[in-house]
C-alpha atoms as an extended CHARMM CRD file, in Angstrom:
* protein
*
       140  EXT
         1         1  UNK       CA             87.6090000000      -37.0890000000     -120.6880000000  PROA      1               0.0000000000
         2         2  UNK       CA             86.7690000000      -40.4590000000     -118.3600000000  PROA      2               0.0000000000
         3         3  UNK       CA             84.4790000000      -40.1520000000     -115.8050000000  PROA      3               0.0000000000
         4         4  UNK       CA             85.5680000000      -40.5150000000     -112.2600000000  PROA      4               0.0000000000
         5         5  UNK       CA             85.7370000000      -44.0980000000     -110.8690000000  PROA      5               0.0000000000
         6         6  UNK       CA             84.6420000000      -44.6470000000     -107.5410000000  PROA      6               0.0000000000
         7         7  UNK       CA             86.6910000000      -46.3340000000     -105.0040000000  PROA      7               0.0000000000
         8         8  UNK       CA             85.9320000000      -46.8860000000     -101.7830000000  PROA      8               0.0000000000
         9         9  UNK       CA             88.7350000000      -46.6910000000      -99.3840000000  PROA      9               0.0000000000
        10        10  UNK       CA             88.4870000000      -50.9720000000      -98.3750000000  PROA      10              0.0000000000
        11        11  UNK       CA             88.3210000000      -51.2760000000     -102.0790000000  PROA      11              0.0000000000
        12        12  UNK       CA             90.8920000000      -54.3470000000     -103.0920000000  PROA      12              0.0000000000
        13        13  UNK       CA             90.8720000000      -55.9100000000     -106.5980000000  PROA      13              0.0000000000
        14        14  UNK       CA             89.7470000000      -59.5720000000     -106.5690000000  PROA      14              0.0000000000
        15        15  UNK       CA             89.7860000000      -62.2880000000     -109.0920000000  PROA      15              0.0000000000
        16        16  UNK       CA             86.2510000000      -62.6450000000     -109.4850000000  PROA      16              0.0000000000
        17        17  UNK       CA             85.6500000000      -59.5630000000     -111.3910000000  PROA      17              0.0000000000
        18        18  UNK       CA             86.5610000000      -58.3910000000     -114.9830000000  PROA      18              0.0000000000
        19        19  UNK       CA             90.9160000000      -58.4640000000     -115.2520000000  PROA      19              0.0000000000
        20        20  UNK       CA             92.0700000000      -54.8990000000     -115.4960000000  PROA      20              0.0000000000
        21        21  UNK       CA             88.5020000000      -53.2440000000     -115.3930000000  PROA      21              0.0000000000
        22        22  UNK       CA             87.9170000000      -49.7440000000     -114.5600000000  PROA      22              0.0000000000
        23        23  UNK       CA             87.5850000000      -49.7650000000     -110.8590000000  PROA      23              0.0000000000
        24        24  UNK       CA             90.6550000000      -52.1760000000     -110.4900000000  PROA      24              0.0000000000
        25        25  UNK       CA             92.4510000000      -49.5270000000     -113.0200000000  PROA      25              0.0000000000
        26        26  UNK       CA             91.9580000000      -46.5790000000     -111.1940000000  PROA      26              0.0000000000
        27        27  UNK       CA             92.8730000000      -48.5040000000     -107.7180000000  PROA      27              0.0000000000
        28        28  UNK       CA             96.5060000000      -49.5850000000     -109.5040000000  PROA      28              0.0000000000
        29        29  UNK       CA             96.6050000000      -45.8920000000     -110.7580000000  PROA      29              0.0000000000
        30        30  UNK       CA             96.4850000000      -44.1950000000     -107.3380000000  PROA      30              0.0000000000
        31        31  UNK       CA             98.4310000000      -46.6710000000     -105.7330000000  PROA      31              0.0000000000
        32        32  UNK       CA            101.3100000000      -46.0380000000     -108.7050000000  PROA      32              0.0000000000
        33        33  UNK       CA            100.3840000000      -42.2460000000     -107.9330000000  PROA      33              0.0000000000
        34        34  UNK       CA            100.6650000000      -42.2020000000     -104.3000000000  PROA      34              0.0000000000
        35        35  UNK       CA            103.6350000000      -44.1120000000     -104.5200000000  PROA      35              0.0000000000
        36        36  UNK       CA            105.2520000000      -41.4540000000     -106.5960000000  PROA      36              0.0000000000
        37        37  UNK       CA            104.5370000000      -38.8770000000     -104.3740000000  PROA      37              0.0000000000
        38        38  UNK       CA            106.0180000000      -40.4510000000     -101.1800000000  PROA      38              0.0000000000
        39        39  UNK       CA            109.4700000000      -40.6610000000     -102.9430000000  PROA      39              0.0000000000
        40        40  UNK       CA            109.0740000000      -36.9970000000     -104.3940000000  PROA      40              0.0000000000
        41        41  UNK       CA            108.5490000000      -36.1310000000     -101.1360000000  PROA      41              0.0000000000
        42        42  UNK       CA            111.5930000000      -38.2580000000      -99.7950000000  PROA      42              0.0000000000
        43        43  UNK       CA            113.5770000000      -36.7540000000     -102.4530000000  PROA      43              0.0000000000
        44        44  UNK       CA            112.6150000000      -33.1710000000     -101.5270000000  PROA      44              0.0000000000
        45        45  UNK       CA            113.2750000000      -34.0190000000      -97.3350000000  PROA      45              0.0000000000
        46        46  UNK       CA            116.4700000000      -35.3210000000      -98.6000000000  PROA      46              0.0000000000
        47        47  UNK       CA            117.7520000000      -32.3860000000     -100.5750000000  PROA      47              0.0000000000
        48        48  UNK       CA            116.9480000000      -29.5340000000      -97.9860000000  PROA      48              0.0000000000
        49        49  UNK       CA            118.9100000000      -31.7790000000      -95.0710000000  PROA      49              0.0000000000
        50        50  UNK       CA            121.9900000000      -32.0310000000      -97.2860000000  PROA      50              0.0000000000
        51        51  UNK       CA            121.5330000000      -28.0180000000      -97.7920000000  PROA      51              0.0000000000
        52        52  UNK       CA            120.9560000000      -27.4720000000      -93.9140000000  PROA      52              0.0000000000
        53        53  UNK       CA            124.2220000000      -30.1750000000      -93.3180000000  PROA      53              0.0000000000
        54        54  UNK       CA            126.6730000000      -28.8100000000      -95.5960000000  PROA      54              0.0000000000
        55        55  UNK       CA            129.4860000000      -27.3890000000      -92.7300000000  PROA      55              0.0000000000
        56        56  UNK       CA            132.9280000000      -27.3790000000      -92.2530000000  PROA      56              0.0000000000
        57        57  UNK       CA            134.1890000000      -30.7390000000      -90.2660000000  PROA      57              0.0000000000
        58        58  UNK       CA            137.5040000000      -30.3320000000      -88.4360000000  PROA      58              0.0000000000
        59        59  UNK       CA            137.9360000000      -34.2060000000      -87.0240000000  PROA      59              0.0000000000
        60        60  UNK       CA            138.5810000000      -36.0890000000      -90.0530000000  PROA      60              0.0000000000
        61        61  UNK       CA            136.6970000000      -39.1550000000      -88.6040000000  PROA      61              0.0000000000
        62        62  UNK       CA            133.2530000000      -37.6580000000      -88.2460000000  PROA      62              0.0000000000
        63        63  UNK       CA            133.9230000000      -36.0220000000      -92.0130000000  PROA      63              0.0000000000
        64        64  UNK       CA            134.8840000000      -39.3710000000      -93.4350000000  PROA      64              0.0000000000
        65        65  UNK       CA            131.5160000000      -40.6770000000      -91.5830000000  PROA      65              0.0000000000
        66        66  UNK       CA            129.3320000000      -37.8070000000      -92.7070000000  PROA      66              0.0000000000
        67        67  UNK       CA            130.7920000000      -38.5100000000      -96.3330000000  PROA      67              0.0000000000
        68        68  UNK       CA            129.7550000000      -41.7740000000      -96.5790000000  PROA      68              0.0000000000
        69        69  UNK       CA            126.7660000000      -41.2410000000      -94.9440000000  PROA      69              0.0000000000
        70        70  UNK       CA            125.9200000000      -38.2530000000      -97.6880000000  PROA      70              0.0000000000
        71        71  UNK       CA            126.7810000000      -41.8730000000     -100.2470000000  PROA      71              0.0000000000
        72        72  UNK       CA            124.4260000000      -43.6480000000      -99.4710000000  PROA      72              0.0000000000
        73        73  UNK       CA            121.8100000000      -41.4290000000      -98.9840000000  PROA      73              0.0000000000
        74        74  UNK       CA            122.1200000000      -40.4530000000     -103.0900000000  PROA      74              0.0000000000
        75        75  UNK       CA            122.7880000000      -43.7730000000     -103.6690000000  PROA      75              0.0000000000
        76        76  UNK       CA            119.3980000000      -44.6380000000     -102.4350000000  PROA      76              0.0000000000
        77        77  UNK       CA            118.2560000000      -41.1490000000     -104.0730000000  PROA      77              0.0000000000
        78        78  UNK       CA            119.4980000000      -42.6760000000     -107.3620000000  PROA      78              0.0000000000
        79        79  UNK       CA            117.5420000000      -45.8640000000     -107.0440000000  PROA      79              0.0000000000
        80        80  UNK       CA            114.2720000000      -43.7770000000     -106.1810000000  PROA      80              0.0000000000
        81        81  UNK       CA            114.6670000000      -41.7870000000     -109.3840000000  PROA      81              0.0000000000
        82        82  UNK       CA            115.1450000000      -44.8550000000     -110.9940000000  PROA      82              0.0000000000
        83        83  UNK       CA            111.8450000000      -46.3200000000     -109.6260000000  PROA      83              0.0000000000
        84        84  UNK       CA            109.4230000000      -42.9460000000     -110.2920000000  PROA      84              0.0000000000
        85        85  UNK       CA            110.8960000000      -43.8960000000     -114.1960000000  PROA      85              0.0000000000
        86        86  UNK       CA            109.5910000000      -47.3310000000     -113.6040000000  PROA      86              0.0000000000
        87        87  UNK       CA            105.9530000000      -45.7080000000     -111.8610000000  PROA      87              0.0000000000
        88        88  UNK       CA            105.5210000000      -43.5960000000     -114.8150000000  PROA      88              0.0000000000
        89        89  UNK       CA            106.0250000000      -46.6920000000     -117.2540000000  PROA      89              0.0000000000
        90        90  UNK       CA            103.1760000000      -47.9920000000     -115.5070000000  PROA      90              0.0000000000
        91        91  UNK       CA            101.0550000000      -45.5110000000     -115.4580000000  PROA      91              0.0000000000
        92        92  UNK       CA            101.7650000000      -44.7560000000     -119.3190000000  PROA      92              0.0000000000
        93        93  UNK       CA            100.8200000000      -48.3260000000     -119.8700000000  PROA      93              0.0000000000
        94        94  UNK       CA             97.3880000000      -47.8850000000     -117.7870000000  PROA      94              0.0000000000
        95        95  UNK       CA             96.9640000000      -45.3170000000     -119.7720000000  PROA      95              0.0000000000
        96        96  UNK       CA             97.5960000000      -47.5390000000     -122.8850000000  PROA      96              0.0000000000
        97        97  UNK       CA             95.3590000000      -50.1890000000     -121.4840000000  PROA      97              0.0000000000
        98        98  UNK       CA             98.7150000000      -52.6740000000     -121.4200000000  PROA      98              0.0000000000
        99        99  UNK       CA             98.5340000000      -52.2960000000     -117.4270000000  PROA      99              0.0000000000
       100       100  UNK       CA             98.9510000000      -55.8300000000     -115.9140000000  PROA      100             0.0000000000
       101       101  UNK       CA             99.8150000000      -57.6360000000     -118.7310000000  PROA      101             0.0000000000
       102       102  UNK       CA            102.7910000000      -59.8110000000     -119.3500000000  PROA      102             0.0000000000
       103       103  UNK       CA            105.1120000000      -58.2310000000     -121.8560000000  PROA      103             0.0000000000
       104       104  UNK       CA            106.3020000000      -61.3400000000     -122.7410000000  PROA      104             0.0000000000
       105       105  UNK       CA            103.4340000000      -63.7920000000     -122.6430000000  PROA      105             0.0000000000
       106       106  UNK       CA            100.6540000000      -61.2840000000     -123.1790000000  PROA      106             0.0000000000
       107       107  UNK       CA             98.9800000000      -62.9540000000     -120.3340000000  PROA      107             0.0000000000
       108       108  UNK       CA             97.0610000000      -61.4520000000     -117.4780000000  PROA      108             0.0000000000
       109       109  UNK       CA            100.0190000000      -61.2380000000     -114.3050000000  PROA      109             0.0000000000
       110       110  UNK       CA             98.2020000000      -62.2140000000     -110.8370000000  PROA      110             0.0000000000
       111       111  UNK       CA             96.5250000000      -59.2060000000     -109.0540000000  PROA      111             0.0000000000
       112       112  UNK       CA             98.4190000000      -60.6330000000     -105.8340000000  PROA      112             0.0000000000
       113       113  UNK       CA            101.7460000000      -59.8220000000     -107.6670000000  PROA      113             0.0000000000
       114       114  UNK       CA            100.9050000000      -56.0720000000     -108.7870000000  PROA      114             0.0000000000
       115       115  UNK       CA             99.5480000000      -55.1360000000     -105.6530000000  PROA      115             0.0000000000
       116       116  UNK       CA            103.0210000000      -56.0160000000     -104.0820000000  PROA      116             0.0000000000
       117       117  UNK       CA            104.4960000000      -54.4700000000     -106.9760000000  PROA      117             0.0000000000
       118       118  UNK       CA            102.5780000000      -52.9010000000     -108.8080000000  PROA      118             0.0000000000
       119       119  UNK       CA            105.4310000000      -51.8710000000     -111.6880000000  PROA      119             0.0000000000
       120       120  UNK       CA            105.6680000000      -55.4390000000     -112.6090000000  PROA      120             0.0000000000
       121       121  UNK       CA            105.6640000000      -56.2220000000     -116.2640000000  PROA      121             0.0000000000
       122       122  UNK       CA            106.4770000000      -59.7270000000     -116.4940000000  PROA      122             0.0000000000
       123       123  UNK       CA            103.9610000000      -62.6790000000     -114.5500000000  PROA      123             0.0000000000
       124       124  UNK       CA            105.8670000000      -64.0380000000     -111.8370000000  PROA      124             0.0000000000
       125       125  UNK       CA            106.6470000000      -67.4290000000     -114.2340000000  PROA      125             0.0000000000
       126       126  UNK       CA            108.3430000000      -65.3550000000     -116.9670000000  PROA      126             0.0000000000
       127       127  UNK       CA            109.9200000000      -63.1040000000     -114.6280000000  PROA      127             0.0000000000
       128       128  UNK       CA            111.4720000000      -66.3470000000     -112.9850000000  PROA      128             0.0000000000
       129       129  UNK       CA            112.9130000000      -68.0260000000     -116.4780000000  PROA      129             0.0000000000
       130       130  UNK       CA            113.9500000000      -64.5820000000     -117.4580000000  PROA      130             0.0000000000
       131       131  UNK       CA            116.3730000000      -64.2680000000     -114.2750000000  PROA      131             0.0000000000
       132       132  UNK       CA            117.2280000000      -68.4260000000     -114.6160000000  PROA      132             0.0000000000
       133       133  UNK       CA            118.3220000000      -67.1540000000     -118.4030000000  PROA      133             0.0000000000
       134       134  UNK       CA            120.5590000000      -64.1990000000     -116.6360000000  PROA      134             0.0000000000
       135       135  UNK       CA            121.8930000000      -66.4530000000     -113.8480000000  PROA      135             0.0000000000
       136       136  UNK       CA            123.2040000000      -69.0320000000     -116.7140000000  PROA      136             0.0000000000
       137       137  UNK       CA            124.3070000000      -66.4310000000     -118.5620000000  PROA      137             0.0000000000
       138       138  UNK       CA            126.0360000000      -64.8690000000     -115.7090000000  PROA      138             0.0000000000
       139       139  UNK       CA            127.2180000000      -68.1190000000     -114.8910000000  PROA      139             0.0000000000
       140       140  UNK       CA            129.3190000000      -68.3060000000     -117.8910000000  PROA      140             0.0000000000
């Protein structure tokens, strides 16, 4: 079992220390962690108002409205679950020391791009030829 990392709360990972090492592991980790929790907890706000809302609508109107409303809500839902898949990749591969390294290149992807998104698995260069390759193809 690892020992605990300490983090102070103003911590930030910056480029001149070791890429990937502990402290700037653990700070991706509870990010990814935190993260996860939030849409749980989205999720679980979400679920008991659609229990609480379920009534009878007489004006057709307001049910077609609350219908489409109730949509989009699990449409987002969806895209959440979708996402805590993508947050427990990343945490699998921190726990596979791959975290923050191009899956295509092997190369180390810029600590400025996985704190804005910290699921990233491409560097922002192959990410960009990878979606010029699916525009052409798309394009077809």
């Amino acid at each position: 079992m690892k020992a605990e990392v300490f983090l102070s709360n103003d911590y930030r990972p910056a480029d001149d220390e070791p890429f990937m090492n502990e402290r700037q592991t653990e700070y991706f980790r509870r990010k990814l962690l935190d993260w996860k929790a939030e849409i749980l907890e989205d999720s679980r706000d979400t679920v008991a108002g659609m229990k609480d809302q379920t009534r009878n609508i007489p004006d057709v109107a307001d049910r077609a409205s609350e219908e489409t409303d109730r949509s989009i809500e699990l449409r987002t839902r969806d895209r959440q679950r979708k996402l805590v898949s993508k947050i427990d990749a990343a945490l699998r591969r921190i726990d596979e020391g791959e975290y923050g390294y191009c899956e295509i290149t092997g190369e180390p992807i810029s600590l400025k791009r996985l704190d804005a998104r910290p699921i990233a698995t491409m560097s922002l260069e192959a990410q960009e030829r990878h979606e010029r390759r699916e525009k052409v193809h798309r394009d077809d």
